[in-house]
C-alpha positions in Angstrom: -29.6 121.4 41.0 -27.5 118.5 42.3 -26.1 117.5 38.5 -25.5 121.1 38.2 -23.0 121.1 41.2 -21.5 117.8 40.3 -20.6 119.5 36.6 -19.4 122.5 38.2 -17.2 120.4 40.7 -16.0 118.6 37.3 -15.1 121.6 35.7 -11.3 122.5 36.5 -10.6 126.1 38.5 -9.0 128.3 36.8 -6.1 129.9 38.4 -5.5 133.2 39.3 -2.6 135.0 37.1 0.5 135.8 39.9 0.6 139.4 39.4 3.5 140.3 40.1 7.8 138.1 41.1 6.9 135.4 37.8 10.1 136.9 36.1 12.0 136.3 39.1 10.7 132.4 39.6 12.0 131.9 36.4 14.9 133.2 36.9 16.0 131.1 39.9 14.5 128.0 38.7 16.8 128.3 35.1 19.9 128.6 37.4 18.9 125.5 39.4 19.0 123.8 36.4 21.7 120.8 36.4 24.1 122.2 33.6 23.8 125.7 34.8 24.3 124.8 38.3 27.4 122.6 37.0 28.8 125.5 34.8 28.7 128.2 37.5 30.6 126.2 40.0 33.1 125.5 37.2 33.5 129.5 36.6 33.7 129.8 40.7 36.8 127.1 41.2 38.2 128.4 37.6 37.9 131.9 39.6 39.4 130.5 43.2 42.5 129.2 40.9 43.4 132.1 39.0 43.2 134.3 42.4 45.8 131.9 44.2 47.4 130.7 41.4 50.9 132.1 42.8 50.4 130.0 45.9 49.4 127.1 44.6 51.9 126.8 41.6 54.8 127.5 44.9 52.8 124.2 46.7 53.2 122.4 43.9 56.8 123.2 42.9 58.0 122.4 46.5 55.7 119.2 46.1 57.2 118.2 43.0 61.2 118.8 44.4 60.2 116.8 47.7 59.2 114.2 45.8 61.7 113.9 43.0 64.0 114.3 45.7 62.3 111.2 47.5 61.9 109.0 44.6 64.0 110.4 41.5 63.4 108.7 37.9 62.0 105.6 40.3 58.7 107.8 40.4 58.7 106.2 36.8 58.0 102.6 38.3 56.1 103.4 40.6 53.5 105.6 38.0 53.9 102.4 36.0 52.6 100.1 39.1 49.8 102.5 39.7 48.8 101.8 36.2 49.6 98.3 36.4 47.2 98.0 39.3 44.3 99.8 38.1 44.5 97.5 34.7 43.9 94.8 36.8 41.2 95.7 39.2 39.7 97.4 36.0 39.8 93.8 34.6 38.9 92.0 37.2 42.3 89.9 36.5 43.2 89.7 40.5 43.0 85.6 40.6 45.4 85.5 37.5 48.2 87.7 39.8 47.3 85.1 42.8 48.1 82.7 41.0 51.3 84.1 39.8 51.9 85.3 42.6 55.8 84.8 42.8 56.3 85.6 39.3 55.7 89.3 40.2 57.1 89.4 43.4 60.1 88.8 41.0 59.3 91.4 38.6 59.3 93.6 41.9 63.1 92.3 42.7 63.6 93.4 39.1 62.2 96.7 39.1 64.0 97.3 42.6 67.4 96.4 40.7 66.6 99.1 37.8 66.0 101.4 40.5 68.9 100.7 42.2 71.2 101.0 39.1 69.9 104.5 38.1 70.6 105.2 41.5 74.3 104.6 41.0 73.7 107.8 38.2 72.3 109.7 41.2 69.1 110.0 39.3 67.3 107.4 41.9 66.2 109.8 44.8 67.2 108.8 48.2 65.0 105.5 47.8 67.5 104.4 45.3 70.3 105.8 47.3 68.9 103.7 50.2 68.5 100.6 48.1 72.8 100.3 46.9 73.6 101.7 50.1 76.4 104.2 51.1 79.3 101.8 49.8 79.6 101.3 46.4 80.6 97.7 46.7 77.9 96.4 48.8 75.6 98.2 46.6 76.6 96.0 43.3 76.7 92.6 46.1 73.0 94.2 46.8 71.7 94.6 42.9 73.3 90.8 42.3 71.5 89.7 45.2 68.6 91.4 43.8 68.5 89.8 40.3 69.0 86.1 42.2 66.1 86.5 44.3 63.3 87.7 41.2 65.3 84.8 38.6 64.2 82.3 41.8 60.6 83.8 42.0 60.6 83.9 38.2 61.5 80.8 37.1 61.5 78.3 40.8 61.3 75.4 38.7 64.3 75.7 36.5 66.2 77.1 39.8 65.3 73.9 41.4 66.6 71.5 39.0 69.6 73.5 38.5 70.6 73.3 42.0 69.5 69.7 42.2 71.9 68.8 39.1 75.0 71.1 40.7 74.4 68.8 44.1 74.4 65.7 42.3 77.1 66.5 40.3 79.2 67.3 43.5 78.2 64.0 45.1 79.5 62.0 42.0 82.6 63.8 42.4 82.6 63.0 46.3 81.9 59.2 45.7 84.3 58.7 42.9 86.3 55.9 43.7 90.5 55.2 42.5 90.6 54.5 38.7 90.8 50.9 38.7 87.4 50.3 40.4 85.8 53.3 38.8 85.7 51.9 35.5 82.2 50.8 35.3 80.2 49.4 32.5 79.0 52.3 29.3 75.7 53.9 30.3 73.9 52.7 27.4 73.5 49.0 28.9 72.3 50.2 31.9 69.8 52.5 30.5 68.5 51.0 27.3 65.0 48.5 28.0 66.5 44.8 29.4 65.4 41.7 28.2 63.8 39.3 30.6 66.3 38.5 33.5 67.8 34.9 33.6 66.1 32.7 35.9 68.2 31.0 38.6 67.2 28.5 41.1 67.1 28.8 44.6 70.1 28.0 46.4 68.5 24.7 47.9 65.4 24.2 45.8 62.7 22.5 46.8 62.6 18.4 44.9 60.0 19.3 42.3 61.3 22.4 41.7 62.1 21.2 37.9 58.7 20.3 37.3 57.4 23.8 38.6 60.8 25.8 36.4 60.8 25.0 33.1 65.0 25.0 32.0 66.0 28.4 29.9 68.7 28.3 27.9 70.5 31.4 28.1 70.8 33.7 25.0 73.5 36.2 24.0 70.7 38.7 24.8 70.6 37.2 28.5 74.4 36.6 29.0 74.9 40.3 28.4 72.0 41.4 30.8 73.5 38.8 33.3 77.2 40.9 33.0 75.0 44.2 33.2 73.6 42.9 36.4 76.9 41.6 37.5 78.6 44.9 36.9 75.3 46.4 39.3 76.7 44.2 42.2 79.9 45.1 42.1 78.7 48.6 41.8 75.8 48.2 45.1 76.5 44.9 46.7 79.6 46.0 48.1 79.0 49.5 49.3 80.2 49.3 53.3 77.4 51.5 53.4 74.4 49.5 52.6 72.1 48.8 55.7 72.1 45.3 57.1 69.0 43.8 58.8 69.5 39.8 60.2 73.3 39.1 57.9 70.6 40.6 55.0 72.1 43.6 53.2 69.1 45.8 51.7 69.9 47.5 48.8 70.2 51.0 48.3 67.7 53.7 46.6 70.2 54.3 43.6 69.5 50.5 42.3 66.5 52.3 40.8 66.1 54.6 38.1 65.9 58.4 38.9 63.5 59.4 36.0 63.2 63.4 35.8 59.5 64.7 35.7 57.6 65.8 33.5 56.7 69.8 34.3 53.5 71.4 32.6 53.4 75.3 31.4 50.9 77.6 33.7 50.0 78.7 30.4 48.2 76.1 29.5 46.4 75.0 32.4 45.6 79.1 32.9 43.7 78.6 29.2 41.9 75.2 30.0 40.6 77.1 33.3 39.0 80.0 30.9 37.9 77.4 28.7 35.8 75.4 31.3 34.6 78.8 32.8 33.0 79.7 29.7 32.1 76.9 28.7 29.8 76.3 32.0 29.1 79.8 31.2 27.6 79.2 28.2 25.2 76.3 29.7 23.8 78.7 31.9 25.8 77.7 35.0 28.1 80.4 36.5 30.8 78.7 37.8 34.7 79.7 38.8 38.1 77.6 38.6 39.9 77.9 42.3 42.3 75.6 42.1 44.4 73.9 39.7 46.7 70.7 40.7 48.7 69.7 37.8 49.3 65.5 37.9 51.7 63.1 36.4 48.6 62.2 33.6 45.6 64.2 34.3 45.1 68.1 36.0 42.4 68.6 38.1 40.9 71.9 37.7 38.9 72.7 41.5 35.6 74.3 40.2 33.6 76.4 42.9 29.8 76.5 42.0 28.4 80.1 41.8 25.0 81.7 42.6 21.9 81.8 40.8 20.6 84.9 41.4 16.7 85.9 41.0 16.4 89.6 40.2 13.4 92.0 40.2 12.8 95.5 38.5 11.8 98.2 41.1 10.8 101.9 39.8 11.8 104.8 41.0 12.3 108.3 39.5 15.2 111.0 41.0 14.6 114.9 41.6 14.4 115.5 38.5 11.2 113.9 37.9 12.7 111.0 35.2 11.7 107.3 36.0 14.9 104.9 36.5 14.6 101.0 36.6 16.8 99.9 39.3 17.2 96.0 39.8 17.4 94.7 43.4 18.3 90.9 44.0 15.2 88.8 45.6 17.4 85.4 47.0 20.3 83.7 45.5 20.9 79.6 46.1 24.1 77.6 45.1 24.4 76.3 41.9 23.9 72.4 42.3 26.3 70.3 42.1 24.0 68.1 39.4 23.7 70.6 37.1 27.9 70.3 36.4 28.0 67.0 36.4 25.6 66.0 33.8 27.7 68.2 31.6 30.9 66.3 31.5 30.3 65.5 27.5 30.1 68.9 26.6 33.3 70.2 28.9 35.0 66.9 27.2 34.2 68.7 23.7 35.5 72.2 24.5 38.5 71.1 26.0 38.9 68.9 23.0 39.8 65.7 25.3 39.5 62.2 25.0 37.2 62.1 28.3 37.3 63.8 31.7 36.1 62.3 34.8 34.2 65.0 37.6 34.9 64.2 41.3 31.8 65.7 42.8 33.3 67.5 45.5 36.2 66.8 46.2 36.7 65.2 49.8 37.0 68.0 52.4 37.2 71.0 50.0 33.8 72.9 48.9 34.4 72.7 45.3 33.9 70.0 42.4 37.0 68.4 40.9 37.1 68.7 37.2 40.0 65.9 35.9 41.5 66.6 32.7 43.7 64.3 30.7 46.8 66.4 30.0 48.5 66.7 26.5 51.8 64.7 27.5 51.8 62.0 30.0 54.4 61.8 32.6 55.6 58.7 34.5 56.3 58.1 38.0 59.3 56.3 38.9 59.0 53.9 41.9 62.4 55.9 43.4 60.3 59.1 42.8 57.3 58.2 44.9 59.9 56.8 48.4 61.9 59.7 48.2 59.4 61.8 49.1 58.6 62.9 52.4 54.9 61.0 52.6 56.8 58.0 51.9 59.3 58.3 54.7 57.2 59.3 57.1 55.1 56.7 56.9 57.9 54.0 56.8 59.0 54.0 60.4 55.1 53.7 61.8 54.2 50.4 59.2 55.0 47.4 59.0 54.3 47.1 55.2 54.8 50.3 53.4 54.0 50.4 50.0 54.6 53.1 47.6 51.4 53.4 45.1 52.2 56.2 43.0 50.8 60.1 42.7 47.6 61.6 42.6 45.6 63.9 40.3 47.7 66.8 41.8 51.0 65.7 41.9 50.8 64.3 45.8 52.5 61.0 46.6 50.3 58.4 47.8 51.4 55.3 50.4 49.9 52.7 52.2 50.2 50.3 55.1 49.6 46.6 53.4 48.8 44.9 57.1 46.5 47.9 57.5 44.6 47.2 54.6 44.7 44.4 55.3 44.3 42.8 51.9 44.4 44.0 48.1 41.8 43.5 45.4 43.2 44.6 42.0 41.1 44.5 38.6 41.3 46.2 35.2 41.0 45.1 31.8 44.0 43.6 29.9 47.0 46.0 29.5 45.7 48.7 32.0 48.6 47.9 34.6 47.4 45.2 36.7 51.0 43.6 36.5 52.9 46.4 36.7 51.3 47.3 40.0 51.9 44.1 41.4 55.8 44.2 40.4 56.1 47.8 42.1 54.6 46.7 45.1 56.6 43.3 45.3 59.7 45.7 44.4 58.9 48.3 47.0 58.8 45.4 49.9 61.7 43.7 48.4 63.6 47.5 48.7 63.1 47.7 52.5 62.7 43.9 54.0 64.6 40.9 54.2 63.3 37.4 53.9 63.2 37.8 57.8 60.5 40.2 57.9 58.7 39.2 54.6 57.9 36.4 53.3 56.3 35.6 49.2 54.1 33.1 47.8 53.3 34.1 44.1 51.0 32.3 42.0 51.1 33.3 38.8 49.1 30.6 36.0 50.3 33.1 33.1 53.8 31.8 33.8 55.7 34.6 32.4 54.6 37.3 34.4 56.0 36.8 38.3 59.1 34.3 37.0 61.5 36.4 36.8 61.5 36.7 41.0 61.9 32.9 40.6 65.6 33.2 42.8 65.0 35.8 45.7 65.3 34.5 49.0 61.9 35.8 49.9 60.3 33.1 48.0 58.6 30.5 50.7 58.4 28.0 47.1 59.1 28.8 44.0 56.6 30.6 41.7 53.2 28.5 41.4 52.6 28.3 37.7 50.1 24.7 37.8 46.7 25.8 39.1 46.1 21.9 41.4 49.6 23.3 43.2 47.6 26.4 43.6 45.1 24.7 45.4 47.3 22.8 47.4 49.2 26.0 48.6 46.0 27.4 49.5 45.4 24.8 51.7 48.9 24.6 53.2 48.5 28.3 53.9 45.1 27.6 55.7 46.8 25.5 57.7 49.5 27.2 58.5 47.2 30.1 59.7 45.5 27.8 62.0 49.2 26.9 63.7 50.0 30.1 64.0 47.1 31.2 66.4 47.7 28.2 68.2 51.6 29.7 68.6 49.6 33.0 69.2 47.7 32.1 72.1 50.3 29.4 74.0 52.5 33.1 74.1 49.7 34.9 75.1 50.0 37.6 72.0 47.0 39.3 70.5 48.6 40.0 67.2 52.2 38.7 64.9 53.7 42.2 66.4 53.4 41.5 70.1 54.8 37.9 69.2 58.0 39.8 67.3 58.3 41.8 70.2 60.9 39.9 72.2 61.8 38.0 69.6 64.8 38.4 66.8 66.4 36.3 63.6 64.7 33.1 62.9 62.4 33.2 66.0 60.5 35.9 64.5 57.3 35.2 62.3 57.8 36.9 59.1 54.8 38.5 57.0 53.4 36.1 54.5 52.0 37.7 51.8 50.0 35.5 48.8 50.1 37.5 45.8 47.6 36.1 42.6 47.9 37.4 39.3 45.1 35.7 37.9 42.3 35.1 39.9 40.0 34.1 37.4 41.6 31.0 36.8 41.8 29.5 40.2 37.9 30.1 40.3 37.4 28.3 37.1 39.9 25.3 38.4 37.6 25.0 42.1 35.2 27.8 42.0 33.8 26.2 46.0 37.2 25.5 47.4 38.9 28.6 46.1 36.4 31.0 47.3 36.1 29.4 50.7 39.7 29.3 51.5 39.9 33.3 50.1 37.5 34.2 52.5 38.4 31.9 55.6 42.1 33.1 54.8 40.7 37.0 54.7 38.4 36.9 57.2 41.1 35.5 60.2 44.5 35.7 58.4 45.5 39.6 59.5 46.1 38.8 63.1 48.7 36.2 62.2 50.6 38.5 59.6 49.1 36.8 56.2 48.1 38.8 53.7 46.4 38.5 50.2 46.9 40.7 47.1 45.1 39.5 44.7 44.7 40.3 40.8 41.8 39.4 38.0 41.5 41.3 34.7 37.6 39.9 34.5 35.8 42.0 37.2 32.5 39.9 36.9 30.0 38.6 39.8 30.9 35.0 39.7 34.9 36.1 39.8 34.9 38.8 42.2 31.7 37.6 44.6 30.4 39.2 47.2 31.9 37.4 49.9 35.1 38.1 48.3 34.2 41.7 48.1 33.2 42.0 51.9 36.5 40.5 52.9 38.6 43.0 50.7 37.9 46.1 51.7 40.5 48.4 50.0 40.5 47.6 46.4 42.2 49.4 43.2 40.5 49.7 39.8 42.8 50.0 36.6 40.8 50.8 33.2 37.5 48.6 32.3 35.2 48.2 29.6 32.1 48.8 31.1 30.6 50.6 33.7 29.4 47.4 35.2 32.5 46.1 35.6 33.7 49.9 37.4 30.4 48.9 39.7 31.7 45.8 40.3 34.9 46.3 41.9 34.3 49.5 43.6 30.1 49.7 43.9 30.6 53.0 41.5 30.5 54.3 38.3 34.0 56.1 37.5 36.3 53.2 36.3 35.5 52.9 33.0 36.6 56.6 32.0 40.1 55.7 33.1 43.0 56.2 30.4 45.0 52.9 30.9 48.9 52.5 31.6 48.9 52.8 35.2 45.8 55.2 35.9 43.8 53.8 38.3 40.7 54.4 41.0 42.3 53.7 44.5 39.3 53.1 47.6 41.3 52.6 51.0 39.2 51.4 53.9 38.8 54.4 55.2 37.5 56.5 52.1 33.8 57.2 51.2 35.2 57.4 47.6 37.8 56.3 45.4 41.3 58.4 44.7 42.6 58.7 41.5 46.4 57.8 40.7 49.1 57.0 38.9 50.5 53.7 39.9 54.6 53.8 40.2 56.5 52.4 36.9 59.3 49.5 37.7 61.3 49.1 34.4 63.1 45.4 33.6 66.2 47.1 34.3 65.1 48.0 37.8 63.7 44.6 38.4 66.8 42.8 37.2 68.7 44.9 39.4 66.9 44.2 42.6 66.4 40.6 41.9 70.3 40.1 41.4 71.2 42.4 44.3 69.6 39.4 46.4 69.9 36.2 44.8 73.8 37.2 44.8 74.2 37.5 48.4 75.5 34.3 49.7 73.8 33.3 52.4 72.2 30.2 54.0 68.4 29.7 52.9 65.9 30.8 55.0 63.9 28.2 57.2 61.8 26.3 54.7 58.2 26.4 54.9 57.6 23.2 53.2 54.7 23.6 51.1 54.9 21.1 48.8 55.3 18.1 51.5 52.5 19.4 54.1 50.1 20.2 51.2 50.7 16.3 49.4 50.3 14.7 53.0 47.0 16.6 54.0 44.8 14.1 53.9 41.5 14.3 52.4 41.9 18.6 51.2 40.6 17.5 47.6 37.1 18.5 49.0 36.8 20.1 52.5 32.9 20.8 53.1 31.1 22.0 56.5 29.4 19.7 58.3 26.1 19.2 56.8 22.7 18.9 59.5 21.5 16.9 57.5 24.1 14.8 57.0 23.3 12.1 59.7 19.7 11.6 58.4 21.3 10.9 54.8 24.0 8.1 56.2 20.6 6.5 58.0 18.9 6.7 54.7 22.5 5.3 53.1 21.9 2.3 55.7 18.2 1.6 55.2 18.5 1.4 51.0 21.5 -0.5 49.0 21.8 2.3 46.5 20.8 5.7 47.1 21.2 8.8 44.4 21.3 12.1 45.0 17.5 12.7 42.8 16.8 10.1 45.7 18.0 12.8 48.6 16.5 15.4 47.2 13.1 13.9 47.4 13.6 12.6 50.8 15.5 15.2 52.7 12.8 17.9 50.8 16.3 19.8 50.1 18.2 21.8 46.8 20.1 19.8 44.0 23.4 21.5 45.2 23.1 20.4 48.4 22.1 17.1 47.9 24.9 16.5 45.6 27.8 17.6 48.4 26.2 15.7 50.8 26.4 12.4 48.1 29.7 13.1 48.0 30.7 13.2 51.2 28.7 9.9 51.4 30.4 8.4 48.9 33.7 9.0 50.6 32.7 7.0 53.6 31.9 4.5 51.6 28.7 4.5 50.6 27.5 3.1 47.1 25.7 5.5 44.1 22.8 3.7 42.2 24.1 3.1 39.5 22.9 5.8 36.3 21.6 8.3 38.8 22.6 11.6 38.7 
């Protein structure tokens, strides 16, 4: 009985038959239908439209006057901007108008002078009317005005330059002298490369100062650069207007070449953008260009990581009983900042560059700096970087300013050398090492006299720094013999020592407080030590050379001496660490290896540099290195400057002496620390008749290095060797 009720449960129940209103269910449930519900409110607004059409055709007409009347033919543009607008949402193009932003805010102005001039037909509405105005002559003033202001949004650039050439033109005009002293030499000499200048002595040199100058015999080459450079001071050197500092005239900006720059097409950088997007893209990381900062040699394009997003498919079906997949976003993270910078090779390849370098980010922005070489390389002029406003705003607050060059994106870039307060410079050979050195030695020689600054160059190339050889900032001529170079080191130790002893009997922390209340020869000037070549001192007295560095970096800021020094072999025995701990803000031209980049700056990044003047610049203050390019001083420019102040007569200034104090220090060749151990060696030295330095080692239980100073310190008190020991 029981498996006879569980079958019967199985068994479906059979409905009864409705017997009577089915016609009627279907009836209503075929007009619910979508497309019959659709078609039958069609037929009912058709219906509403035809009953009213009178009334709604009279709305439309008075619509229609009211607003032809409004706008006129200018409801033309404005149909045209609607259109214009929806393209670009539809396209998702809104960054491209951002960035182009005041190209069409200039086709606006444009489109506002069309109106304007149909207007004049009376076809432009009262908006037209409104835009020329009731008079007919203010309303053509207005349409020029009109067609200035979108040519300036257009094209800012060229509008720029244009006025900048109209204003310099004018000043020519205003600063044109009588005939007779306008005549000035042709152009051509002035602007075609210059030979290396003639060296000229000092006006008192100092008694070896043959030995240190070798004689050059001038060539026709040289006598016409010296009437060039003649024809400059006549020009400069006797301007009423020059600025004079202590009887010292400076000389003026327009010594130095204004050389135009060099402007890249949006185009361009717009395509490179799209190419990097889809290129990242295409590796699987969604990514988006922000920025763009176009630079002298390379653009950086500003990157700003996506989302990856983690999806899920969720089910669900609508009234009409159909199942729809719907997807619904779980979590989204960040892309990482990794995953762009591993693919620098592949960005390099779809760019079609030589190499790009990734700044990952980009100090105090939220995005990842992607640094493109561009196509043509620009060059910054050393004028071009103190004209602008960084520049001269940070002149009156230093006591150093130095002009460095621009950045990746165009920005200006100065420092504060007794802020530094020392220079390390490296790069392999031809990369601009010596170039940065002549713009900075320019850029102090632009805005100091030998009252406030002070040189001592050592330059073992001998050709590189000579041609400074007779400017009166020179403390000795140029140090071309590396033993003098020792020497001067030593001097300069010295003379750091009696400064702080000047120092502290005037009760001054610092050189500035001491210049305070003091003027003309009283004052200490700067003394700045520029090497071009350290690599060769280190060779010459690898001990002495770094100990002196590092004494001279470690104490040498508070009495206004400062080190800029230059090697073009960045390698550990070169470029120690104590030499590294003492120079804090260091500059990085192109190397050959990635060691060497980790070297100089304790990072990677170096070594992807393109040469001729790009270079890694890490300030104190910086977690990372900046990228610039370093300012450009022509021969021209140089011979310029140089003969702007070796021709003004003047008396020397106060003679530092070098060459006497450094013969007549006595015992410099070797200058040691006091060794602990030294007493119970000169016992030893008493109890046996010859002693070695084997014979130390054994005895004092010390190191073969240290054993040997202290010998030698022995042996300069007088103490005998044993003869054939080591």
């Amino acid at each position: 009985m029981a498996r006879k009720r569980a079958s019967a449960d199985r068994q479906p129940r059979r409905q009864p038959k409705p017997k009577g209103g089915s016609g009627w269910k279907r009836f209503f449930h075929f007009i619910w239908l979508a497309p019959v519900r659709r078609l039958i409110l069609t037929i009912i607004f058709l219906g509403l439209i035809i009953w009213h059409w009178t009334t709604i055709s009279n709305w439309v007409e008075s619509v229609w006057e009211g607003t032809l009347d409004l706008f006129g033919w200018g409801l033309l543009f404005l149909v045209l901007a609607l259109g214009f607008i929806i393209g670009v949402v539809w396209g998702r193009r809104v960054l491209a108008v951002i960035y182009h932003w005041n190209q069409w805010l200039g086709a606006v102005a444009f489109i506002f002078t069309a109106w304007g001039i149909v207007a004049f037909f009376g076809l432009g509405g009262s908006f037209g009317e409104g835009i020329i105005g009731d008079d007919g002559l203010s309303g053509v003033f207005r349409l020029i005005g009109l067609v200035l202001l979108g040519i300036i949004l257009v094209a800012p650039g060229f509008c720029w330059r244009l006025v900048k050439r109209f204003l310099g033109w004018v000043g020519v005009q205003l600063r044109k002298r009588p005939a007779p002293e306008a005549r000035y030499p042709e152009p051509s000499p002035l602007d075609r490369p210059l030979q290396p200048p003639v060296i000229t002595p000092p006006l008192s040199k100092p008694p070896d100062a043959e030995a240190v100058m070798p004689t050059i015999t001038p060539t026709p080459g040289q006598q016409e650069l010296r009437q060039v450079a003649q024809e400059v001071w006549k020009k400069y050197g006797e301007s009423p207007a020059l600025i004079t500092v202590d009887g010292w005239r400076l000389p003026p900006i327009d010594i130095l070449d204004n050389i135009p720059e060099v402007e890249f097409g949006q185009a361009d950088n717009m395509q490179r953008a799209r190419l990097i997007e889809e290129a990242l893209s295409s590796y699987g990381v969604p990514a988006k260009v922000v920025q763009i900062n176009a630079g002298p040699v390379v653009t950086q394009f500003g990157v700003e990581p996506g989302w990856d997003r983690k999806m899920k498919e969720v089910k669900e079906r609508d009234r009409d009983g159909n199942i729809k997949i719907r997807m619904e976003e779980v979590s989204k993270t960040r892309v990482k900042v990794e995953r762009i910078t591993s693919l620098s090779n592949d960005l390099a390849l779809a760019l079609a560059a030589p190499s790009i370098r990734i700044e990952a980010p980009v100090p105090g922005k939220s995005m990842v700096g992607i640094e493109v070489p561009n196509t043509i390389y620009g060059l910054v002029s050393l004028r071009g970087v103190v004209e602008t406003s960084v520049f001269q705003k940070l002149k009156p607050k230093a006591k150093l300013t130095l002009a460095l060059g621009k950045g990746a994106g165009g920005e200006a870039v100065a420092a504060d050398l007794s802020r530094m307060p020392h220079l390390l410079i490296a790069g392999a050979t031809g990369s601009g090492k010596t170039v940065c050195l002549n713009s900075i030695i320019c850029c102090l020689l632009l805005h100091y006299s030998p009252s406030d600054v002070r040189f001592i160059m050592i330059d073992p190339k001998r050709v590189e720094m000579t041609p400074f050889n007779s400017i009166p900032h020179l403390a000795t001529p140029v140090i071309v013999d590396t033993n003098k170079a020792l020497s001067t080191l030593r001097w300069l130790n010295q003379e750091m020592d009696k400064r702080y002893q000047r120092l502290a009997a005037d009760g001054s922390r610092n050189i500035e407080g001491y210049n305070k209340s003091r003027e003309g020869e009283e004052k200490l000037p700067y003394l700045v030590l520029v090497i071009d070549e350290l690599a060769d001192l280190m060779m010459a007295g690898f001990d002495e050379v770094e100990h002196v560095i590092c004494r001279l970096a470690q104490l040498a800021r508070a009495t206004g001496i400062h080190l800029i020094v230059a090697t073009q072999r960045p390698s550990v025995d070169v470029v120690t660490g104590l030499i590294k701990a003492n120079f804090p803000t260091r500059i990085s031209f192109a190397v050959t290896s990635q060691v060497d980049s980790r070297t100089i700056l304790d990072m990677g990044g170096a070594e992807k540099l393109l040469g001729r003047g790009d270079m890694l610049y890490m300030p104190t203050e910086a977690a990372k290195p900046k990228r610039l390019q370093g300012c450009y001083v022509s021969d021209a420019e140089l011979e310029r400057l140089v003969y702007f102040w070796s021709s003004q007569q003047k008396e020397e200034a106060v003679s530092l002496r070098i060459e006497e104090i450094a013969a007549t220090a006595p015992g410099m060749g070797r200058t040691y620390p006091p060794d602990p151990l030294l007493e119970a060696a000169r016992q030893l030295a008493r109890e046996h008749q010859h002693i070695s330095t084997s014979f130390l080692q054994r005895r004092l239980r010390i190191g073969y290095p240290r054993a040997a100073r202290i010998m030698e310190q022995l042996e300069e008190e007088g103490f005998k060797r044993e003869e054939g020991a080591g």
